[in-house]
KEPALUM-989535 format. One line per field, with one value per residue (C-alpha): residue in three letters; x, y, z. Coordinates in pm, 1 decimal. Layout:
BEGIN
rest <- c(ALA;...)
x <- c(X;...)
y <- c(Y;...)
z <- c(Z;...)
REM end
This chain:
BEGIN
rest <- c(UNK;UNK;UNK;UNK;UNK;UNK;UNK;UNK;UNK;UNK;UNK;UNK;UNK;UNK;UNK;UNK;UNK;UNK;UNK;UNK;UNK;UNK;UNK;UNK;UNK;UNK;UNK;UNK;UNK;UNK;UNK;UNK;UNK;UNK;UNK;UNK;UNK;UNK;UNK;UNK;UNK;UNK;UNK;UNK;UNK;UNK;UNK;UNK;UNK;UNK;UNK;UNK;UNK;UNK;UNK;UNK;UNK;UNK;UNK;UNK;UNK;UNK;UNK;UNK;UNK;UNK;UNK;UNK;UNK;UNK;UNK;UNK;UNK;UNK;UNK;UNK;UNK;UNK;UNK;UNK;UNK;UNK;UNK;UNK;UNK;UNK;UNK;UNK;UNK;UNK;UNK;UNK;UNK;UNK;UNK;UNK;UNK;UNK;UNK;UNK;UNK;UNK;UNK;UNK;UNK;UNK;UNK;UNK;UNK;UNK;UNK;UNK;UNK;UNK;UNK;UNK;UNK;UNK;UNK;UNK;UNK;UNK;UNK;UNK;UNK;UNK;UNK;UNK;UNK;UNK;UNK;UNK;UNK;UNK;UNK;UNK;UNK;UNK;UNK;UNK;UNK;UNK;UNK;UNK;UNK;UNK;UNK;UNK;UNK;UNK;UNK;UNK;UNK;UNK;UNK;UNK;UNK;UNK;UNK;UNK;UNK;UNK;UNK;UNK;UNK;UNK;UNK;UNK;UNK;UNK;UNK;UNK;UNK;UNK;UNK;UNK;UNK;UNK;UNK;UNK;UNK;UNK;UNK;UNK;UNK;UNK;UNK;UNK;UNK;UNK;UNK;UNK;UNK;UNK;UNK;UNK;UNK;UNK;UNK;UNK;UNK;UNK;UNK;UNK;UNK;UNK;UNK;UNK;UNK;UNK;UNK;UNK;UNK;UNK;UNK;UNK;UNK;UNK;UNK;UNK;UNK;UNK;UNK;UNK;UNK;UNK;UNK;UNK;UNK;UNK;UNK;UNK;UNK;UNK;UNK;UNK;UNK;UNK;UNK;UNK;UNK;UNK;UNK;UNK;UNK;UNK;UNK;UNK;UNK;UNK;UNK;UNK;UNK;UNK;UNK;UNK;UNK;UNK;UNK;UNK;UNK;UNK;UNK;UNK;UNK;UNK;UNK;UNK;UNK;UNK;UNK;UNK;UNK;UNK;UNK;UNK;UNK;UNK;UNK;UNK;UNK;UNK;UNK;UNK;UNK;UNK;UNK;UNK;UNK;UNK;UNK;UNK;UNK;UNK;UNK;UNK;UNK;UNK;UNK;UNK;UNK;UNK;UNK;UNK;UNK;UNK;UNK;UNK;UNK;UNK;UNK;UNK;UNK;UNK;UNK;UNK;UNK;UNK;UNK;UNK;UNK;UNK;UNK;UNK;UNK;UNK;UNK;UNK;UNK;UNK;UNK;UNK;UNK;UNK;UNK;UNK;UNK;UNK;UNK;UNK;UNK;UNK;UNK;UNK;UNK;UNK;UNK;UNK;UNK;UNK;UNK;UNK;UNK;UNK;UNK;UNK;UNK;UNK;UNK;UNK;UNK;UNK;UNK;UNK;UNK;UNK;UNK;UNK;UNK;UNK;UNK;UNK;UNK;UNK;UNK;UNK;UNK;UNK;UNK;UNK;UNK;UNK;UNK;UNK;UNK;UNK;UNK;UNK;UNK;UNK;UNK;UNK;UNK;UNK;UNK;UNK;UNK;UNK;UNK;UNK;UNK;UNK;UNK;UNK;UNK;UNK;UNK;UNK;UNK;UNK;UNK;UNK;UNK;UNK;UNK;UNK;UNK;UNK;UNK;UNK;UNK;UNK;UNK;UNK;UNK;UNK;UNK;UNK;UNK;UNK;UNK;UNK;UNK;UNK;UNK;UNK;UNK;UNK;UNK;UNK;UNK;UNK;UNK;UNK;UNK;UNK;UNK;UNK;UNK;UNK;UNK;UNK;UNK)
x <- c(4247.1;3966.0;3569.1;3358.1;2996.1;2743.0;2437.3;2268.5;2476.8;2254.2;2285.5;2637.5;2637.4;2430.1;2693.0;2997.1;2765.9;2761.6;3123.5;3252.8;3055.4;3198.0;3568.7;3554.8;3394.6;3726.2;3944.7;3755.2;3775.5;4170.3;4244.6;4112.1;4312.2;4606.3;4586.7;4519.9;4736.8;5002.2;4960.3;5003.5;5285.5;5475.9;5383.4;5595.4;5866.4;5896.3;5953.9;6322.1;6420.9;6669.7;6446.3;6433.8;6197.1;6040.0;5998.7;5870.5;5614.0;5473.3;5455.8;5211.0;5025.8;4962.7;4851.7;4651.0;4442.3;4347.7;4257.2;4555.0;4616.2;4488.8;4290.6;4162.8;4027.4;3859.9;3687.6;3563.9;3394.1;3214.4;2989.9;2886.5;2864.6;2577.2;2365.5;2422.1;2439.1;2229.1;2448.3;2827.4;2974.4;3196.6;3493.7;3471.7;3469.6;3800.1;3964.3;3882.6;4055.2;4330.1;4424.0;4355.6;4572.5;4883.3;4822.0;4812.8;5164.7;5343.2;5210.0;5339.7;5657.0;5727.6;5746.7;5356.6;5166.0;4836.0;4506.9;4291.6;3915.0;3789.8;3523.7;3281.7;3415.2;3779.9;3656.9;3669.8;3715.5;3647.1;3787.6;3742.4;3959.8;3910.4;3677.8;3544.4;3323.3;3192.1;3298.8;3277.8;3366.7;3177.0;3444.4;3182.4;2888.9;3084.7;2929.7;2979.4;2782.1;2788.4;2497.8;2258.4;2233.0;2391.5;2607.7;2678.3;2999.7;3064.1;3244.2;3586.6;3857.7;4115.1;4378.1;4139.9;4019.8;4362.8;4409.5;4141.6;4256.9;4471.3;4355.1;4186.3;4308.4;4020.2;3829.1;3732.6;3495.8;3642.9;3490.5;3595.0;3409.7;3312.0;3117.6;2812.5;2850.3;3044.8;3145.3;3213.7;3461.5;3544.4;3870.4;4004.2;4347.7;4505.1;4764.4;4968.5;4979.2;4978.8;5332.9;5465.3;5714.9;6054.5;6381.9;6735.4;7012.3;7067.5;6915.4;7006.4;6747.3;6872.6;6510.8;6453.0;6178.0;6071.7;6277.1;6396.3;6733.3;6742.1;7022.7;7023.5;7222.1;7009.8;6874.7;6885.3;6559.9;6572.3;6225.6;5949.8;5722.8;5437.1;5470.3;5140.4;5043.3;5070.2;4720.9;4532.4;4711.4;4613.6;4301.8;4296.6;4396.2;4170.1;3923.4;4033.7;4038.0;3713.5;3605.2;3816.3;3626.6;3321.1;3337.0;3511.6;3191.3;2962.8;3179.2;3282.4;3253.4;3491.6;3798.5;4000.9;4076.0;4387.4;4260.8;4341.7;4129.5;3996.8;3995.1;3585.0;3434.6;3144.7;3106.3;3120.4;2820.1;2850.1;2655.5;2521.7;2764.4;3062.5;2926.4;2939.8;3290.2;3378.2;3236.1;3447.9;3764.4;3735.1;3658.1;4025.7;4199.0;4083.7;4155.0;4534.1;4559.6;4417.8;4649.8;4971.2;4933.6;4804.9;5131.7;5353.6;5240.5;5296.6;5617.7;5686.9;5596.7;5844.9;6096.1;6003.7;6108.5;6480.3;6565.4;6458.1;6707.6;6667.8;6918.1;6800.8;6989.2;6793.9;6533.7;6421.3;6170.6;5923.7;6228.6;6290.5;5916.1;5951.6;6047.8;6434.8;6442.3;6443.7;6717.0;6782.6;7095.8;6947.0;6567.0;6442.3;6593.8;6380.5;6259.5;6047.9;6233.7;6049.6;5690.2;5509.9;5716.0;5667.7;5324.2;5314.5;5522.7;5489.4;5854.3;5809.0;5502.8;5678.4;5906.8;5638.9;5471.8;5810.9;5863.6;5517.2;5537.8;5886.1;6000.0;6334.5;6421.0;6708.3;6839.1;7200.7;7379.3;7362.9;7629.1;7871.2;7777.1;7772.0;7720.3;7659.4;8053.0;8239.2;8421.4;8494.1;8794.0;8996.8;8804.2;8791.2;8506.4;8457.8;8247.8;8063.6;7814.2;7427.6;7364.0;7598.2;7427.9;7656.9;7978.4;8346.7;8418.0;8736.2;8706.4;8347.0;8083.6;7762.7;7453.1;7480.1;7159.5;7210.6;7605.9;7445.9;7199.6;7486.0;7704.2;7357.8;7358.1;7688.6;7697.9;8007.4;7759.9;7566.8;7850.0;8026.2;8022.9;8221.2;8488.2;8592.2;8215.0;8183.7;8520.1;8378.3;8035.8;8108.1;8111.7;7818.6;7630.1;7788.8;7617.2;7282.2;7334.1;7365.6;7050.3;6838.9;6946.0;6865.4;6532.8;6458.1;6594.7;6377.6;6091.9;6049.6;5960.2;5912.8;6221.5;6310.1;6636.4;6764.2;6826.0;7108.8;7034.7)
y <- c(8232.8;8475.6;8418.5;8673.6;8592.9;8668.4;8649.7;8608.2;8956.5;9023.7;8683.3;8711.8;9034.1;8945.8;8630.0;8896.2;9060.8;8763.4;8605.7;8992.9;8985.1;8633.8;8721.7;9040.2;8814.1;8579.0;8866.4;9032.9;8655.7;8596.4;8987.1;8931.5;8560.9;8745.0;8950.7;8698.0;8495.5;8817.1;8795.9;8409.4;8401.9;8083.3;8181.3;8467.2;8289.4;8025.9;8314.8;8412.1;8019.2;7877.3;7719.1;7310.3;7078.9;7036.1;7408.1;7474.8;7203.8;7305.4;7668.6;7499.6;7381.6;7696.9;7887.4;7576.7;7632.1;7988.0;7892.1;8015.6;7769.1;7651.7;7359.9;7480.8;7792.7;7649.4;7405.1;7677.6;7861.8;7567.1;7627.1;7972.6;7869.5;7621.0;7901.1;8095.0;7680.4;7821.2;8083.1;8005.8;7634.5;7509.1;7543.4;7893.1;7948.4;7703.1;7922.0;8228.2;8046.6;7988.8;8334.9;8519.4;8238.7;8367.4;8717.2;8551.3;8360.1;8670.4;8851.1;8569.4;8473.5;8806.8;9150.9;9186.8;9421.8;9360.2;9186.7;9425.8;9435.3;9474.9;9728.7;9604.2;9725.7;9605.8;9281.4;9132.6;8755.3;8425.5;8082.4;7703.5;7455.6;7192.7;7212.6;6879.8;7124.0;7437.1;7631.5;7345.4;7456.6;7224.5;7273.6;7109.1;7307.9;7661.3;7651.2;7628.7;7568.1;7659.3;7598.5;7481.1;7754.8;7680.9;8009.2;8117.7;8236.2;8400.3;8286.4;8111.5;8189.9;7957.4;8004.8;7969.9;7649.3;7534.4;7571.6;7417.4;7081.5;7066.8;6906.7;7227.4;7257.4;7495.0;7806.5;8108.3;8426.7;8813.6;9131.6;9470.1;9797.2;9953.6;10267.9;10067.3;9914.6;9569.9;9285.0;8927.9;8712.9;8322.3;8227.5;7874.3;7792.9;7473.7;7284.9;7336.3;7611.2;7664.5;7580.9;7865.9;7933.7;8074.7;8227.1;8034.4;8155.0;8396.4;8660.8;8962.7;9183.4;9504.5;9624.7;9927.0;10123.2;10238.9;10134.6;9815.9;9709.0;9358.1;9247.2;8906.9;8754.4;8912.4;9201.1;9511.2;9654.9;9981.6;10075.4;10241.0;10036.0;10145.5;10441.5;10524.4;10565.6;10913.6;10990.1;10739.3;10922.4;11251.6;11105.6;11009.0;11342.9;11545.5;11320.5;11274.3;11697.2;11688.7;11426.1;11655.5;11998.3;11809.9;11606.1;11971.5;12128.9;11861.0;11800.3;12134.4;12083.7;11806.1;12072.0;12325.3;12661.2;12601.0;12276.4;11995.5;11750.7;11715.1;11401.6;11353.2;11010.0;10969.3;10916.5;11166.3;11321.9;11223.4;11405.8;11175.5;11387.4;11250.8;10913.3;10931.7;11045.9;10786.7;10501.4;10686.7;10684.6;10347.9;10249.4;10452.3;10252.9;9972.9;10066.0;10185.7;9792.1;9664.9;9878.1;9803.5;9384.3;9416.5;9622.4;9353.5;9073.1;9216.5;9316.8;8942.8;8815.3;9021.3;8907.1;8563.6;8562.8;8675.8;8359.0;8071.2;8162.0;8497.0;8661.4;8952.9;9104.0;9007.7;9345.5;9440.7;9615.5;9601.6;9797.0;10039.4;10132.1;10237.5;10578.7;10613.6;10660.3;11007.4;11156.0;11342.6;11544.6;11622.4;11622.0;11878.3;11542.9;11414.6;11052.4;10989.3;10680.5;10469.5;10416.3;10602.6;10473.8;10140.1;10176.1;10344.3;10094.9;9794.0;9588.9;9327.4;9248.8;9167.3;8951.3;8736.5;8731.0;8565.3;8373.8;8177.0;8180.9;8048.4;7907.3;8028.8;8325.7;8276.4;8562.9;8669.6;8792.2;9148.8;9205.3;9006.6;9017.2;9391.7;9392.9;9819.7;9846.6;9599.3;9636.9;9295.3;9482.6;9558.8;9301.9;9531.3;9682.2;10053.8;10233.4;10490.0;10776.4;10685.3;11018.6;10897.5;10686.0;10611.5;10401.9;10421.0;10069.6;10022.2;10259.3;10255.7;10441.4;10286.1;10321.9;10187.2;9970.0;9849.5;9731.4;9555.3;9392.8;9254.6;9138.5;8945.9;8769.6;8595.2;8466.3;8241.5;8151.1;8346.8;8552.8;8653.4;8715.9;8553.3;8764.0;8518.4;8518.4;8888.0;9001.5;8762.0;8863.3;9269.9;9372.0;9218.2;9374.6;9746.0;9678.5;9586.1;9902.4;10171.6;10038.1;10030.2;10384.2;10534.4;10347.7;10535.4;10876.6;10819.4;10669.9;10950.3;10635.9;10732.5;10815.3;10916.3;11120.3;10788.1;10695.8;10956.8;11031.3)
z <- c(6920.9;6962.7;6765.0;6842.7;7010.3;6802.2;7061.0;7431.9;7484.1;7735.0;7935.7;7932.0;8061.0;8340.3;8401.6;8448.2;8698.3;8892.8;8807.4;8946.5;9244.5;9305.9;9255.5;9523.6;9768.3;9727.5;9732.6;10076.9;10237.2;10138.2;10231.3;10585.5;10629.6;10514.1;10793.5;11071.1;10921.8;10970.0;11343.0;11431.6;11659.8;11521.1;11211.6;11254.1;11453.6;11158.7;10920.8;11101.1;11127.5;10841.3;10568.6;10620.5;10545.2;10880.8;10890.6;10532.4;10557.1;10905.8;10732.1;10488.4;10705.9;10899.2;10539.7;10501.9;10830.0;10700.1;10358.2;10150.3;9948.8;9618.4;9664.0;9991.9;9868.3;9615.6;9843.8;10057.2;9759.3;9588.8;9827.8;9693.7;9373.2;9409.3;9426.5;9071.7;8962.1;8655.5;8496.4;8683.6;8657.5;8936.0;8738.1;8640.9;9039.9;9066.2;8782.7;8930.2;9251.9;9091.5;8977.2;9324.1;9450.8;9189.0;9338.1;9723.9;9635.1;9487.4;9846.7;10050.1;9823.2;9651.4;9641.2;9617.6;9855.8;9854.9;9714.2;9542.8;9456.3;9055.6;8979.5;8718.5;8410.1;8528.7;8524.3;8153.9;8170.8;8240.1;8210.4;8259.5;8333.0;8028.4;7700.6;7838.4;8137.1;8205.5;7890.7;7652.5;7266.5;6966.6;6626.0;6435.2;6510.7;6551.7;6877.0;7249.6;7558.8;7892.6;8196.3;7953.3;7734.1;7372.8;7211.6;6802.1;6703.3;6394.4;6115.0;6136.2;5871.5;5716.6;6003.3;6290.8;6110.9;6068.5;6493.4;6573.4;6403.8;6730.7;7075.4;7257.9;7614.4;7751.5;7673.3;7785.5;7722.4;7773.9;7658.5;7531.7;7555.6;7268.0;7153.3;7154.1;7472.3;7578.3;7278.8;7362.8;7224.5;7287.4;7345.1;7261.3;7402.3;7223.3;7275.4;6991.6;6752.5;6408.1;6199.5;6148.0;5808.2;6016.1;5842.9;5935.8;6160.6;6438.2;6511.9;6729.2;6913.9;7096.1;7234.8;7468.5;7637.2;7292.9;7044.2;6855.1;6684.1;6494.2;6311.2;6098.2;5797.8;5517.2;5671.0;5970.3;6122.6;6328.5;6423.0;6708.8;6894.9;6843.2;6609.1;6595.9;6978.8;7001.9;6847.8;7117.4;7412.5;7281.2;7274.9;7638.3;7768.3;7615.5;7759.8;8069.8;8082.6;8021.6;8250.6;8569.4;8508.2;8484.5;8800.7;8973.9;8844.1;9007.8;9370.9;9432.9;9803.1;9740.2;9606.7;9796.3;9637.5;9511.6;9253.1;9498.4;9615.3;9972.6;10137.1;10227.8;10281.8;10043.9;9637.9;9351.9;9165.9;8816.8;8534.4;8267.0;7997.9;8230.6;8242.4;7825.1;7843.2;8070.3;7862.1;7585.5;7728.7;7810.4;7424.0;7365.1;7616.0;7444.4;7030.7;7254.8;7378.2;7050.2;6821.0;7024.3;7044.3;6660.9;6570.1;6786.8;6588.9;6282.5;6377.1;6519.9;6199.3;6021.3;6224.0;6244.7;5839.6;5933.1;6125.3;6371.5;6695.0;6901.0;7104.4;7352.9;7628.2;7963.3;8052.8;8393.3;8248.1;8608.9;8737.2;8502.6;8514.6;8958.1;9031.3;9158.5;9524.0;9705.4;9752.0;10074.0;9952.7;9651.6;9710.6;9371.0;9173.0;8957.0;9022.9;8728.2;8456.6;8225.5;8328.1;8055.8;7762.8;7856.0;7922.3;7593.4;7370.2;7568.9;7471.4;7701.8;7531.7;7218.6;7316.0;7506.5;7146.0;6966.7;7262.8;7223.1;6817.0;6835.5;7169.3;7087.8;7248.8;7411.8;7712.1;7745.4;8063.7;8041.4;8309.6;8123.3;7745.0;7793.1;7409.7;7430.5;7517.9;7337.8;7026.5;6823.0;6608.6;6971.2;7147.5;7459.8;7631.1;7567.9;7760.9;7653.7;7703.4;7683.7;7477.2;7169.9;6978.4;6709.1;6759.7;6511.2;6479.5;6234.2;5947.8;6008.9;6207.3;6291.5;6487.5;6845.3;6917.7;6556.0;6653.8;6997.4;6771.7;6534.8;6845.7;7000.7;6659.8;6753.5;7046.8;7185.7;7466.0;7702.5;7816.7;7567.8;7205.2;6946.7;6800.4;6496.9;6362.0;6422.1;6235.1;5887.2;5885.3;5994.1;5592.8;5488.4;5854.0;5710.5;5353.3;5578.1;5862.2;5560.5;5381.3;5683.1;5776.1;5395.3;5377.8;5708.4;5577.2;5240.2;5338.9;5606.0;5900.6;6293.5;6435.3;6776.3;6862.8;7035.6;6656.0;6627.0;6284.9)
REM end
């Protein structure tokens, strides 16, 4: 839940300033331990041994000695807050701790690469660990303090009140840029949300990089994400345009003939009509962020009416966003997949959103549901070319994600769907399919060709 700030602007700003200039200094210290940490000889030699206990927990120990771990890291740095005591609390500095330390595990334990710095305006939040310090929220005032200095909020409405008759876990402040410069906003985190007035039965999802296919008793939903987006991103590049032949036309010593860059140490020269632009195109990428989580929700909600269960096929939607991998018999292939839809329409995002209203979104095994090639009439798999994208099932022909979306809705378990529920509920799902497709057709809705209609 988000109240916006209605004063001490100015303070605050000057507290990012400092909370910014804190976090890089963490970063620079845990980027340089990484590295020495990189050369340690049985460091390196317990890496190649079979995991045991003996070996895991001397392994600790090592990351221990160069500060890379949670509680020691945040030991070392409560040093450096004592001397911003007056605007930064100690446990805004052991938060911040914490999330480098996420970033330092995924390097360590995952497929992360590196640390990386923040510049100023990338840096938008900050949280505490409990409402009982640092950050400390007041529900009967409509107030909160934090270092001595007491902040107003503006008015709640009826559904923040009705949150905030739950236990509050911790808060939090984060800005967004707007035309007029940077807005603040308190955000209270509680422990339980709102009871929230759900539908009954299963429900299917079949969600791609862009699209959406939900299939319930009552009702079938074929839709875009985000079917407005287009006009933000046309938006952005124009911007952005103008931003490049105004920083060419102030670094030209810094561009070869033919338009690309060269590679000289040293900043750009930025006029103050750039500087405007700049400050504009980050207000875009904000009403783009804005728009998309505000059209997700809504579309949540709708769904949330159709039933209380969700089915989904399980998405690796980090991989589909990576380039394929060159190709040395074939290098003019193209390498490019998902990255800008999903940037653009954000799925992954929307089922994080039913998964915290609900709880209940439960993941299928794609491998072996496979619920894009089977056929409950035959009860074989057929498979079938990604360009079709409608399906003859029976006597009937019907839109592919839509089908997937009807299968999801009955599962046998995980694996599998079941055939018996799919064969007595497959007329009323027909009456369903053909009004969502005529309600498309006359309502003239978004549409993408992946519809097939």
């Amino acid at each position: 839940m988000t109240i916006p700030i209605s004063d001490h602007h100015r303070l605050l700003d000057k507290r990012f300033r400092i909370m910014h200039h804190i976090h890089n200094q963490i970063v620079t210290f845990c980027i340089g331990q990484m590295n020495e940490l990189q050369k340690n000889r049985e460091y390196k030699e317990l890496l190649k041994q079979n995991p045991t206990a003996v070996r895991n927990k001397r392994l600790k120990e090592i990351r221990q000695m160069y500060f890379l771990d949670e509680y020691k890291l945040q030991s070392r740095f409560k040093k450096m807050q004592k001397q911003y005591r007056d605007n930064i609390d100690s446990h805004a500095v052991q938060k911040e701790c914490t999330r480098i330390y996420k970033g330092i595990e995924k390097c360590l334990f995952h497929n992360g690469k590196n640390l990386h710095r923040k510049r100023q305006e990338q840096f938008v939040s900050i949280e505490c660990k409990t409402n009982k310090a640092g950050i400390r929220y007041d529900p009967a005032s409509n107030t909160f303090m934090w270092c001595h200095q007491v902040f107003h909020l503006n008015q709640l409405n009826e559904y923040q009140q009705e949150l905030l008759l739950n236990p509050i876990s911790y808060c939090g402040i984060k800005r967004k840029m707007f035309a007029d410069g940077w807005h603040y906003y308190l955000y209270v985190v509680v422990k339980e949300e709102a009871v929230r007035k759900t539908g009954i039965g299963n429900v299917g999802i079949d969600i791609g990089t862009s699209t959406i296919a939900v299939s319930a008793k009552d009702k079938c939903m074929l839709e875009v994400l985000g079917p407005e987006i287009d006009k933000y991103n046309k938006e952005i590049e124009e911007l952005q345009q103008k931003i490049d032949r105004s920083v060419r036309a102030m670094n030209p010593e810094r561009f070869n003939e033919d338009g690309t860059a060269k590679r000289i140490k040293g900043r750009y020269r930025y006029s103050k009509r750039c500087r405007i632009l700049r400050h504009r195109l980050r207000t875009v990428y904000r009403k783009k962020s804005d728009y998309l989580k505000q059209s997700h929700e809504e579309m949540a909600n709708r769904i949330l009416e159709l039933g209380d269960t969700f089915y989904v096929e399980r998405m690796q939607f980090d991989g589909l966003a990576k380039k394929a991998e060159f190709d040395e018999e074939d290098p003019a292939r193209k390498r490019k997949r998902f990255g800008r839809s999903l940037n653009n329409r954000a799925p992954s995002q929307l089922l994080s959103i039913l998964q915290r209203k609900t709880g209940k979104v439960v993941e299928v095994n794609t491998q072996k549901y496979r619920a894009s090639q089977y056929n409950h009439i035959t009860g074989e798999y057929e498979k079938t070319e990604l360009n079709a994208r409608m399906k003859q099932i029976g006597e009937h022909r019907v839109q592919r994600d839509l089908y997937s979306a009807y299968l999801l809705s009955h599962p046998l378990n995980t694996d599998k769907p079941d055939t018996e529920q799919c064969i007595q509920g497959f007329a009323e799902f027909i009456e369903n399919h053909d009004k969502c497709i005529e309600e498309i057709k006359r309502e003239n809705k978004a549409r993408r060709s992946s519809f097939g209609f």
